[in-house]
N, C-alpha and C positions, 0 to 999 in steps of 0.2 A: 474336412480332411480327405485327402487325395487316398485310393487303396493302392497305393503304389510298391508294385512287387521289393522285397526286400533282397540283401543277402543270404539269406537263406531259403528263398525263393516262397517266402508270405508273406501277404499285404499285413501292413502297420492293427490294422483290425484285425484277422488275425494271430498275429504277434500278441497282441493286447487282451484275447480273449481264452486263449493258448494259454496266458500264463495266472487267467484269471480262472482257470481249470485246474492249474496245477495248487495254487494256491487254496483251492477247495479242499482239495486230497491231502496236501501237507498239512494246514491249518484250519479246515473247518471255516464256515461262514463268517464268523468273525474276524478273522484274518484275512479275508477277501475285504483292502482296500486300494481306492485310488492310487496311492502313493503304492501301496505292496505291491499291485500292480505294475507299478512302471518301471519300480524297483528287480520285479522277477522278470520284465521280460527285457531290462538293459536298454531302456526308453528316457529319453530325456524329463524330468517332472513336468506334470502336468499334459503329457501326451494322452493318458488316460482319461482326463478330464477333458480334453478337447473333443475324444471321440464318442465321451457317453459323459454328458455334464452331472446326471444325475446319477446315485444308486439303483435306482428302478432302469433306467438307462443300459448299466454294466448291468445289468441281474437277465434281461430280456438282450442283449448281445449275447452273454454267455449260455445260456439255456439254445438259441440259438445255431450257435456253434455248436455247440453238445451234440445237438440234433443234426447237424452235417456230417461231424465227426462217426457218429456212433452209426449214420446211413451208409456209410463208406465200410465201414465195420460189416453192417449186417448184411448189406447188399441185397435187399428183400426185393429189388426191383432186376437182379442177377436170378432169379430162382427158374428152374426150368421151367416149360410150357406143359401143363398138365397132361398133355401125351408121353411125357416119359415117366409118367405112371408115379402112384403114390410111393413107389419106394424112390425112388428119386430123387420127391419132393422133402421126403423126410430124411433123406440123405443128406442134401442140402440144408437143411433146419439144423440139422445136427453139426455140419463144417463149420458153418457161419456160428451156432451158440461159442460151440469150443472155444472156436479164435476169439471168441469175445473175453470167456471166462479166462484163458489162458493167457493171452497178451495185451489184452486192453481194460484190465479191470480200475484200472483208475478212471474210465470213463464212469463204471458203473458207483463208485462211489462219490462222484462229481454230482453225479442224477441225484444218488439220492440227497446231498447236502441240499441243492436245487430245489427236489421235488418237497422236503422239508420246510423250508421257508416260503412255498407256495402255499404252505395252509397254514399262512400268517400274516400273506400277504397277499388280498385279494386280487389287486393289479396285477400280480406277477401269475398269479394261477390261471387266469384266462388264458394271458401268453403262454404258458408251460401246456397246459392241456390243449392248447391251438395247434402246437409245437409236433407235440407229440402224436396226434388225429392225422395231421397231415404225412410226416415221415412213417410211423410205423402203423397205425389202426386203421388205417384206408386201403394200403397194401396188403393186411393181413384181409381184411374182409372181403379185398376181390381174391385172394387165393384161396378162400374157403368157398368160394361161390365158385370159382373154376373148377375144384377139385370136388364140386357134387354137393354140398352142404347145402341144406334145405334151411337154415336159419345159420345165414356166415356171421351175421353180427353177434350172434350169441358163442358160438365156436369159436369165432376169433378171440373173446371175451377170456372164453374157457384156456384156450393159447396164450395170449399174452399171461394170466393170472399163471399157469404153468412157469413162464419162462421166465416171469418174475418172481416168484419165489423163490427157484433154484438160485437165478442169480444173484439174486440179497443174501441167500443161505454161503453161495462159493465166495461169494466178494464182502463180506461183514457177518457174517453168521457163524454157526455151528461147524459148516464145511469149507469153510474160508481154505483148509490145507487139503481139504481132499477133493479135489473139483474131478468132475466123471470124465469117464472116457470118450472119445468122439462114439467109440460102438456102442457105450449105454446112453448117453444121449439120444442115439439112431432109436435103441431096443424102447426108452421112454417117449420120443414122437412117434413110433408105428402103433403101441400102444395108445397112445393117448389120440391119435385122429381115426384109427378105425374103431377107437371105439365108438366116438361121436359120430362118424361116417357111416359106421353099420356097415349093410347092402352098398353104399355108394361108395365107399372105400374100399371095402375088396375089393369092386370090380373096376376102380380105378387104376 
């Protein structure tokens, strides 16, 4: 199949994964099929099966996308150059979470249907964890190492595990209605990296 831009100005793939996204958030894994597929995104039958013959197929395009979508989102590779000082950086952590929590949380509930059937699905975990090292835990680990961290792979660790909690907690949890402010967002990353930073974060 051709990626051939649409009317609405997205390739056929795209379209196909787009609605293989949305069908996660509306009906849960089970309802991610071929036919739901072609049906949600206004595709002729069988468009979806041309593009990803198999289930493991659409599961590894979707997760995929996810991971285009949600880098667009967080824009980790936008973050300033470590000269505009830690507060900066965690100014930026803090825009980028917000807009996430705030207007994309159907991505984060896509993840986790995804991330769910990856520890059931060994095929599909390699690609999910592949997926995910590359867009978000490579980036985070050079911006702990720019910003002074003596063990970035660990701090990064300690970062993600932070900003995945919260977000499970705004988007399916407890705090699903009360999601923070962009300023206590800010006041929880200056805490949470000088702490780990110490001396190399104040004087960052």
């Amino acid at each position: 199949m051709t990626a051939r831009t649409t009317a609405m100005g997205r390739s056929r793939p795209e379209l196909i994964t787009d609605a293989a996204l949305t069908l996660l958030v509306e009906r849960g894994m089970r309802g991610l099929t071929h036919r739901a597929v072609d049906e949600r995104a206004g595709l002729p039958q069988g468009s979806t099966s041309n593009y990803a013959r198999t289930r493991q197929a659409l599961l590894e395009a979707t997760v995929r996308r996810l991971a285009e979508r949600e880098t667009r989102v967080l824009a980790l590779d936008e973050m300033p150059a470590p000269s505009a000082g830690l507060d900066g950086i965690v100014g930026a952590l803090a825009l980028v979470l917000h807009r996430h929590l705030t207007h994309h949380r159907e991505l984060l509930v896509a993840r986790y249907e995804l991330g769910l059937e990856a520890t059931r699905r060994p095929e599909l975990r390699e690609f999910y964890d592949a997926a995910g090292r590359h867009h978000f835990r490579e980036p985070l680990n050079a911006l702990m190492a720019a910003v002074g961290s003596r063990e970035p792979e660990r701090h990064a660790l300690s970062l993600v595990a932070w900003c995945e909690g919260l977000m499970f907690s705004c988007a399916a949890g407890s705090y699903h209605s009360a999601v923070p402010s962009e300023e206590e967002l800010r006041k929880g990353f200056g805490e949470l990296l000088r702490g780990m930073l110490g001396a190399a974060g104040a004087g960052t």
